[in-house]
N, C-alpha and C positions, 0 to 999 in steps of 0.2 A: 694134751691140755684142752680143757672144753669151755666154751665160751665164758663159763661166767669164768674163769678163773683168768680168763683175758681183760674182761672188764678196767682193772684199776690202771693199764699201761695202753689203755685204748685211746687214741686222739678225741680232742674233743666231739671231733668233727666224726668222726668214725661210729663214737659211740651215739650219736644225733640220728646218724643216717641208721643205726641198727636198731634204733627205740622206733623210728619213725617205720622203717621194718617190719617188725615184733606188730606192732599197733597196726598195718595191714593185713600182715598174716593171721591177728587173731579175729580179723572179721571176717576176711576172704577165702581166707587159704583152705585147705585139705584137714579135715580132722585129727590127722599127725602133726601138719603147721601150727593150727590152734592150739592143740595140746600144750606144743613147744613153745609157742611164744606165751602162750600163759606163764609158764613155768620162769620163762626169761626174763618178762616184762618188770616184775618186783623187783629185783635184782638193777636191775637196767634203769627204772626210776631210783630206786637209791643210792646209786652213784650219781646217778646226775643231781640230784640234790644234793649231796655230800660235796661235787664240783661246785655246785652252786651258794652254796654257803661260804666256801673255802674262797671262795670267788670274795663273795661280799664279804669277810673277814677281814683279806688281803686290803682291797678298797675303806673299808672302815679305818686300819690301819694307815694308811696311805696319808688319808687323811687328819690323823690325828699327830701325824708326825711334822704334816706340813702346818697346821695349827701351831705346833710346840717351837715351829720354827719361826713362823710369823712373828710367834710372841716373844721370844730370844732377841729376834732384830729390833722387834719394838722398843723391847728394855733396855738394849745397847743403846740406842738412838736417842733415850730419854735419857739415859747416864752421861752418856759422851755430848747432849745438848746444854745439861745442868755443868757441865764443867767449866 
């Protein structure tokens, strides 16, 4: 199994430290390094954007549940006050 294909089960944290990696290797490293983290790097920002999105999806949602909730209580409270 070769790294990109580790990509989508890699901790966040993991994949943080392999992008921040990739991003030295492709300035410093060995003309083999470079190569490879070129190669990696596309890969490597697209999942983390992909995390990132799914991130703020999740959050969007969060929020729009607790909204849906506020407002449920609110209407309770105005029904059960008119009674």
């Amino acid at each position: 199994m070769n790294v990109l294909e580790k990509l989508p089960g890699m901790t966040d944290e993991a994949l943080g430290n392999l992008h921040a990696n990739a991003e030295r290797l492709e300035q410093a490293g060995s003309a083999a390094q470079r190569a490879s983290a070129a190669g990696l790097l596309p890969a490597i920002k697209a999942e983390l954007a992909g995390r990132q999105a799914a991130k703020q999806e999740r959050a969007a949602e969060a929020r729009r549940k607790a909204s849906e909730a506020r407002a449920t209580r609110k209407t309770r409270a105005t029904a059960a006050a008119a009674e």
